[in-house]
MARPA-523553 format. One line per 2 residues: number of its first residue (from 1); for each residue x, y, z of N, C-alpha, C. Coordinates in steps of 0.05 Angstrom, whole numbers. Each point is the difference from the previous one (the first is absolute). Example, Ala and Ser with C-alpha at 12.3 -4.5 7.8 and 13.67 -1.06 7.14 Angstrom:
2
1> 264/-114/156/-18/24/0/18/24/0  -7/21/-14/16/24/1/-15/22/14
This chain:
288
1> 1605/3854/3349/3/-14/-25/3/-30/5  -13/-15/-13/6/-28/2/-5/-8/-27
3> 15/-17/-10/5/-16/-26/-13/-31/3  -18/-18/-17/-3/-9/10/20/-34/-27
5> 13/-6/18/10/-23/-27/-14/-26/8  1/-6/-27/-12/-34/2/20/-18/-9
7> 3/-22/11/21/-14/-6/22/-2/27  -3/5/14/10/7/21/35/-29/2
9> -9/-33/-11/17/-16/11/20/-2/-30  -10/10/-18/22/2/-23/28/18/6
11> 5/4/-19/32/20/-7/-6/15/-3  -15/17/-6/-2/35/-16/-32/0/29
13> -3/-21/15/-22/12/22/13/8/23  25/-26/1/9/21/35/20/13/-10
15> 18/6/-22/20/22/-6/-18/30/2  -21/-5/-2/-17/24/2/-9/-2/25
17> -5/-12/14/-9/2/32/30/0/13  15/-6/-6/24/6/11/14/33/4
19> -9/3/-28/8/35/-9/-27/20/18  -25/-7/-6/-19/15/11/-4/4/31
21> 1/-29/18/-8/4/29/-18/8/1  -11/5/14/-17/15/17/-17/11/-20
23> 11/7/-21/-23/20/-23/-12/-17/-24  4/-34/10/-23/-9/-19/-7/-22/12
25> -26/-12/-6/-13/-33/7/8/-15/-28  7/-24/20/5/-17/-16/-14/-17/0
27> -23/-14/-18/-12/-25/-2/8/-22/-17  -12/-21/11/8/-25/-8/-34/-14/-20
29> 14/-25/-4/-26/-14/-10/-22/-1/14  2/-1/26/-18/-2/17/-19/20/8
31> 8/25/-13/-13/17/5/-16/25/-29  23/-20/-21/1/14/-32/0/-27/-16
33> -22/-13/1/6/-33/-29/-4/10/-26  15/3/-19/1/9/-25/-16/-17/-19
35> -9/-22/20/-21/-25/-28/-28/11/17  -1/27/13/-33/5/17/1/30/-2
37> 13/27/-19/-5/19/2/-19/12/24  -29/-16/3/-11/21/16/12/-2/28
39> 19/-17/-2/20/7/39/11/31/-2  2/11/-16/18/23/6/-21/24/2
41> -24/-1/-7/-9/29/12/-1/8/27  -9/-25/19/-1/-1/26/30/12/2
43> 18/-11/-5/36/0/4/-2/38/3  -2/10/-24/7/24/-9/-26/11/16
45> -18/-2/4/-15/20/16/11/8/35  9/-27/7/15/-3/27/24/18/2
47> 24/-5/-22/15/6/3/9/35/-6  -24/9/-20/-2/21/-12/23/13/-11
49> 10/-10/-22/34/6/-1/2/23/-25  18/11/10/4/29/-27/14/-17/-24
51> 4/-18/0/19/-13/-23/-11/-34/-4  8/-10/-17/-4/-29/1/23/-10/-21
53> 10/-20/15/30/-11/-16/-6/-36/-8  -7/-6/-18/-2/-30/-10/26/-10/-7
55> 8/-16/19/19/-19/1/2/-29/-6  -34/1/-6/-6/-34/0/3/-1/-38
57> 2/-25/-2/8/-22/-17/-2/-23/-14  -11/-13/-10/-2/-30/-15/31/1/-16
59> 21/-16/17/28/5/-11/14/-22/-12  -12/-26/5/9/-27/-14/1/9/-23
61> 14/2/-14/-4/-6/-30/-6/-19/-17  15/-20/14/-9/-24/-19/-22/-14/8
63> -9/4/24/-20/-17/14/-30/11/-22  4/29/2/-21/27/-13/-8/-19/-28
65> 17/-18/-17/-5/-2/-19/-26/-27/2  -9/-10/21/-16/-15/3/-22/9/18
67> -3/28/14/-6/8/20/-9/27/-17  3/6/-26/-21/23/-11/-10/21/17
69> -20/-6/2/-25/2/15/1/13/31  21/-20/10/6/15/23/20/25/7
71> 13/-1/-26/17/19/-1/-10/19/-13  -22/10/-9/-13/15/-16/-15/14/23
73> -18/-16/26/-9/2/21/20/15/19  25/1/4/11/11/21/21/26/-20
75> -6/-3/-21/24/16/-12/-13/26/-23  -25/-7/6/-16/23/-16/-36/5/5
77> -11/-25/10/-22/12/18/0/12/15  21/-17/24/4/16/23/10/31/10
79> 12/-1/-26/23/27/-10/-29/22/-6  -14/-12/-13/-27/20/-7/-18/5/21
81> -2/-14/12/-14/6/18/15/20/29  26/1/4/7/23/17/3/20/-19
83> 1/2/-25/0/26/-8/-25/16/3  -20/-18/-12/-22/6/4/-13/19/34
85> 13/-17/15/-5/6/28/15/31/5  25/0/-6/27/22/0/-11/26/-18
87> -19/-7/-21/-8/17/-15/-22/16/15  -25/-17/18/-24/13/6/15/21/23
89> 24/-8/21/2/5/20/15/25/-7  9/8/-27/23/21/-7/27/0/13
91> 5/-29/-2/25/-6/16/25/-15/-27  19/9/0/16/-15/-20/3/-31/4
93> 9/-22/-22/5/-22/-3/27/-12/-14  23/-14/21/23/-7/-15/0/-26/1
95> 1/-12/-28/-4/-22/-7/33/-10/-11  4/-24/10/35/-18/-24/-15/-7/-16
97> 24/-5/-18/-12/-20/-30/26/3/-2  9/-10/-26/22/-25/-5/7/6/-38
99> 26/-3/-4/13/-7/-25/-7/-16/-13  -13/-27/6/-18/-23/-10/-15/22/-21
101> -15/27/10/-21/5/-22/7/8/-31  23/-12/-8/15/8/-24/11/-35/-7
103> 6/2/-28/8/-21/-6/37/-9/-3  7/17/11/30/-7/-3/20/5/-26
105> -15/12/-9/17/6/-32/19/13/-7  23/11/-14/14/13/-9/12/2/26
107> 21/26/2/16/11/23/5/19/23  -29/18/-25/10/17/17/-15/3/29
109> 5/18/19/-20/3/23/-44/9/-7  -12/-18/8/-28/3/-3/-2/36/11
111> -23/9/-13/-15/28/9/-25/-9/8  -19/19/13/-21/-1/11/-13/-5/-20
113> -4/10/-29/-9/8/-27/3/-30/-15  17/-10/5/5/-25/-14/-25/-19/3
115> -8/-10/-23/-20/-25/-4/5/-21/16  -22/-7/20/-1/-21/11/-12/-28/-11
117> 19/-20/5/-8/-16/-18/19/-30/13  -12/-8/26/0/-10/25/14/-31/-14
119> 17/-11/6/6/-34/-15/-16/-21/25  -8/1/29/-14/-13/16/-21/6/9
121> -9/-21/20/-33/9/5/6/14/26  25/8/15/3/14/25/5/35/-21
123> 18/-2/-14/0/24/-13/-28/18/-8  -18/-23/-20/-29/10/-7/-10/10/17
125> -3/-14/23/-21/15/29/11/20/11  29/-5/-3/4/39/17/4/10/-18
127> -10/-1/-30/2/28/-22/-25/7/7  -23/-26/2/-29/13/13/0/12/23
129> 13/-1/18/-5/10/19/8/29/-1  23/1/-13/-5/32/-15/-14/13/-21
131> -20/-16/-7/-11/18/-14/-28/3/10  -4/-16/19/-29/4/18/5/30/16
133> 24/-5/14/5/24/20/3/12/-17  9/11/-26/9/21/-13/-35/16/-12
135> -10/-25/-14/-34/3/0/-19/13/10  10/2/29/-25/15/23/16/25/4
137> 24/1/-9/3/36/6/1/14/21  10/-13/18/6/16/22/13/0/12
139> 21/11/20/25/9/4/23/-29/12  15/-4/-26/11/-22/-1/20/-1/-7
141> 24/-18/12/29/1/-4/13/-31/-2  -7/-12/-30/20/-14/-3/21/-16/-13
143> 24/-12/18/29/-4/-2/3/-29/-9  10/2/-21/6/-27/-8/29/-5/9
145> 5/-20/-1/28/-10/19/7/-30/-10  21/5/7/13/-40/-9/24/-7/16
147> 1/-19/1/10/-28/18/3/16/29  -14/-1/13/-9/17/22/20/-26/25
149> 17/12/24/4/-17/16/7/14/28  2/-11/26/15/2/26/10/-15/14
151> 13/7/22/21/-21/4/-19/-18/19  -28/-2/3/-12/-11/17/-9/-19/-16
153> -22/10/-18/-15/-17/-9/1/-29/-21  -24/-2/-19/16/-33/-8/0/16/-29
155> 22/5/-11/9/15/-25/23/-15/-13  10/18/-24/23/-11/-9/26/-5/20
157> 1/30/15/20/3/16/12/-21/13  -22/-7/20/3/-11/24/-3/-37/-16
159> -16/-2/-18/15/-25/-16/24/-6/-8  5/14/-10/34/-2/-10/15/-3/22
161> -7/16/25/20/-4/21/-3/-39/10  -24/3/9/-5/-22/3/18/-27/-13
163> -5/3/-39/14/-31/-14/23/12/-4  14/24/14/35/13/1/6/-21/26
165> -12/-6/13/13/-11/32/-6/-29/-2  -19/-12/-19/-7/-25/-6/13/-13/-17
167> 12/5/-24/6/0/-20/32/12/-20  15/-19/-1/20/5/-15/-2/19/-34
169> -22/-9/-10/-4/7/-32/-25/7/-4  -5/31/-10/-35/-5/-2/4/17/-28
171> -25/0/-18/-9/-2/-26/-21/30/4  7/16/-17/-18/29/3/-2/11/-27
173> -26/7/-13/-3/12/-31/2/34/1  24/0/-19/12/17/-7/-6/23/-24
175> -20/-19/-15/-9/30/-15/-27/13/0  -11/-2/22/-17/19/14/9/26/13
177> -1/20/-4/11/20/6/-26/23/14  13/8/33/-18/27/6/12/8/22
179> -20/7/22/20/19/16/-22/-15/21  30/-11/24/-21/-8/31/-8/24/18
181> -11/1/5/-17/20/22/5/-6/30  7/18/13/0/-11/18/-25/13/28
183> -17/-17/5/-31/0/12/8/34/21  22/-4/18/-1/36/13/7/23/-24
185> 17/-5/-18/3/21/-20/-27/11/-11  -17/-24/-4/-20/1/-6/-19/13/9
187> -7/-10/18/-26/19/28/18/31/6  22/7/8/12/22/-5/-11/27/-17
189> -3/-19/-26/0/18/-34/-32/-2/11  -17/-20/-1/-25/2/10/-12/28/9
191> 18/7/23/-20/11/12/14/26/-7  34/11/-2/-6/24/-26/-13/7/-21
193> -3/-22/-13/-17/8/-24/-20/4/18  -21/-16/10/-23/10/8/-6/29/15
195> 14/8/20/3/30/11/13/16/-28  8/2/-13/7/11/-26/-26/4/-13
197> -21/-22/-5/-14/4/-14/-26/13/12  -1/3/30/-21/12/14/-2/20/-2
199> 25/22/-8/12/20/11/-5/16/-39  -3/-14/-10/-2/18/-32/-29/4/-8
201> 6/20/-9/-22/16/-11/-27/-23/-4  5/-25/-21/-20/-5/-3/21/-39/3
203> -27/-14/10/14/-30/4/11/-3/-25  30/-17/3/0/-9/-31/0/-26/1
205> -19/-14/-5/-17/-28/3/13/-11/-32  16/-26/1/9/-5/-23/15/-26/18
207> 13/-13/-25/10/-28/4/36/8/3  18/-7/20/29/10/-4/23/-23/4
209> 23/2/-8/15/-17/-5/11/3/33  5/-26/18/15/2/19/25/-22/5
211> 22/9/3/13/-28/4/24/12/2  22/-23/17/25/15/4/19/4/-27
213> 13/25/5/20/3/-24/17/-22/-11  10/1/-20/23/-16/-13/-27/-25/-22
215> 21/-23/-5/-7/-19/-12/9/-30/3  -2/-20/-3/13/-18/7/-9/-35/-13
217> -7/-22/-2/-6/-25/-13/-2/-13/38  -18/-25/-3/4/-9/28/18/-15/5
219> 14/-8/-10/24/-10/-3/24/20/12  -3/28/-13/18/21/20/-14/7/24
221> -27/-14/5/-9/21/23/8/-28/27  -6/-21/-19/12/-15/27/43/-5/3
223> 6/9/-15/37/-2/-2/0/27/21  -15/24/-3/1/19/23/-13/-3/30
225> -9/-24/0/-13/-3/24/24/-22/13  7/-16/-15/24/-12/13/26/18/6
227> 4/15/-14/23/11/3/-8/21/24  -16/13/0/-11/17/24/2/-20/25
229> -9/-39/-2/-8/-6/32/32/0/-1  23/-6/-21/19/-15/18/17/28/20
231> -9/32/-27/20/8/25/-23/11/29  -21/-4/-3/-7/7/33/2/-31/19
233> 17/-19/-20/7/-21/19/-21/-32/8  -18/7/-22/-23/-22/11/18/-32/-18
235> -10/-21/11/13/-18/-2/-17/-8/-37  20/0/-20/-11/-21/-29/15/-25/7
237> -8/-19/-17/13/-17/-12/-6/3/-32  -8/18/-9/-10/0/-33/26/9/-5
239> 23/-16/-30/16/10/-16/-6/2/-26  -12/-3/-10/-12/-2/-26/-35/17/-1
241> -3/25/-16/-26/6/-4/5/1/-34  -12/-15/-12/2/-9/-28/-27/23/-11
243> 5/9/-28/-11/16/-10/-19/-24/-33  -30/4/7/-10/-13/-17/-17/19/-10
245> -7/-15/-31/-26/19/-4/-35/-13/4  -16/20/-7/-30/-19/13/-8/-28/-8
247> 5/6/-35/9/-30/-5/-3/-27/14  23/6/28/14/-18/9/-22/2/25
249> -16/5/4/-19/8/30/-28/5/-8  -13/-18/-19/-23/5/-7/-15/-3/22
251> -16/26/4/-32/9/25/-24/-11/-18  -20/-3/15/-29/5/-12/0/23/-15
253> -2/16/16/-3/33/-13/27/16/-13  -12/12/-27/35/2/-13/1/28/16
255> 23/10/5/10/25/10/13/11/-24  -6/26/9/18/28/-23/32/-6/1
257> -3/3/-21/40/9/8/13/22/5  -26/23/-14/17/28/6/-25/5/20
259> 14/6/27/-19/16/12/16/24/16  5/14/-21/22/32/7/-30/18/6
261> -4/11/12/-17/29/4/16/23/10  -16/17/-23/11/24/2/-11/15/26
263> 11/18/18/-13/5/15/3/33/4  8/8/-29/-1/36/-1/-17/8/6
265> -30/-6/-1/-30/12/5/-4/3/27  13/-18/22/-3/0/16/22/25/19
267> 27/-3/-18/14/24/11/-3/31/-7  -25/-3/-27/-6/29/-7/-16/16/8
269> -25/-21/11/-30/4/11/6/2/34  10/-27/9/1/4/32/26/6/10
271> 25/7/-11/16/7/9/20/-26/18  -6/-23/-14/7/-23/16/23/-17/-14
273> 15/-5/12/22/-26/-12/4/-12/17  16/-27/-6/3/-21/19/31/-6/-1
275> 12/-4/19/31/-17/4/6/-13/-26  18/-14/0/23/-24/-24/-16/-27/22
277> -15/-17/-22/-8/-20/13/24/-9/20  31/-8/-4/16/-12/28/-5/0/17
279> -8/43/6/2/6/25/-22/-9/8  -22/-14/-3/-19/-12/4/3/-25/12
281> 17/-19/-19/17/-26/6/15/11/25  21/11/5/13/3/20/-19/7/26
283> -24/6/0/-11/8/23/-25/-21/7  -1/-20/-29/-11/-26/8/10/-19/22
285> 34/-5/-9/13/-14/2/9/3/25  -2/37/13/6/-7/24/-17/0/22
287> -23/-9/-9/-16/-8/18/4/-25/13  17/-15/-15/-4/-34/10/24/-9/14
């Protein structure tokens, strides 16, 4: 068995080459360019893999809002075109996508079923990119997810730590509300669900809610990341994390405020749940 992921230098590429070893290839741009689809048949004929895991991304958000085009290019052509490939070979396809593909409204947690109805141009392209892969019909698995992080990479996490050791007072919007993920919880649930879904009667190819349990504003998710570095001891100088709302932090691109997903579909179909985002935080935090 070999898995083959793309994305290899992101967060959800080596939490999964981390978890896999030996039982998957990992490629990079150099061997998978998401703005040149035809790089990957060579890829996948070489590697001949029972699985294929898309980890790649157009993730700027605000940059996306000037950049269209290219985010449309890596976040739903490209996406179409391994399904396409995943489809001829009778091999399954696990694709991320993101809370962006909803508009942030009301309270309660999003369903799979819920109207998409994207507020940016990074959101728009990965609603396309699910509905291309969903389009060609063939054995496909994917997980939408939000505020995705590790204690490695360049995320919220490891920012906050960062202006916590720089910085006496920092400024964080507070009524955005969802659940952080944390990138191994993640690849974890990945690849149960996916052996779950090999293993039933018939694929169940559909779009599923993934993300760690609980709820939180980023405002609580960075007050838990300080309070997590000070007791494993890492040096702040931050006393003050002030709670604002977006208002006060205008982006290019507007963001949701509610981005709760429900993720029952995913515990009814693949038998999968995830940790209390902390324990996520706490196993960020003691990486550093």
């Amino acid at each position: 068995m070999t898995i083959l992921i793309l994305g290899k230098s992101g967060q959800m590429g080596r939490a999964l080459a981390s978890l896999l070893g030996d039982k998957a290839y990992s490629a990079g741009r150099d061997e998978a360019d998401f703005t040149s689809p035809a790089s990957f048949t060579p890829l996948i004929e070489r590697v001949n893999p029972t699985a294929i895991i898309n980890a790649v991304a157009y993730t700027t958000v605000d940059k996306a809002e000037g950049e269209e085009a290219l985010a449309y290019q890596v976040n739903a052509e490209a996406p179409a075109a391994l399904a396409r490939l995943a489809k001829v070979r009778g091999i399954p396809l696990v694709h991320y996508s993101t809370d962006y593909v909803f508009d942030g409204s009301g309270l309660r947690p999003f369903q799979e079923s819920d109207i998409s109805t994207p507020l940016n141009a990074y959101g728009r392209s990965k609603r396309a990119g699910e509905e291309a892969i969903e389009a060609l019909g063939g054995a496909y698995l994917i997980f939408r997810t939000s505020w995705v992080f590790d204690g490695t990479g360049k995320n919220f996490l490891t920012t906050m730590l960062q202006l916590g050791a720089e910085r006496t007072e920092v400024s964080v919007v507070a009524d955005q509300v969802g659940a952080p993920s944390y990138a191994p919880h993640l690849a974890a649930a990945t690849m149960e669900a996916l052996i779950c879904a090999t293993h039933l009667d018939a694929f169940p190819s559909g779009i599923y809610h993934m993300c760690n349990a609980g709820e939180t504003s980023w405002h609580g998710f960075a007050t838990a990341i300080f309070e997590e570095a000070r007791k494993s001891g890492l040096h702040l100088n931050i006393k003050t994390c002030r709670p604002i709302p977006s208002s006060e932090y205008p982006t290019p691109a507007i963001r949701p405020l509610n981005s709760r997903l429900n993720c029952g579909k995913l515990a009814d179909v693949l038998d999968v749940t995830l940790p209390d985002w902390r324990e996520g935080v706490r196993a960020a935090v003691g990486q550093k």
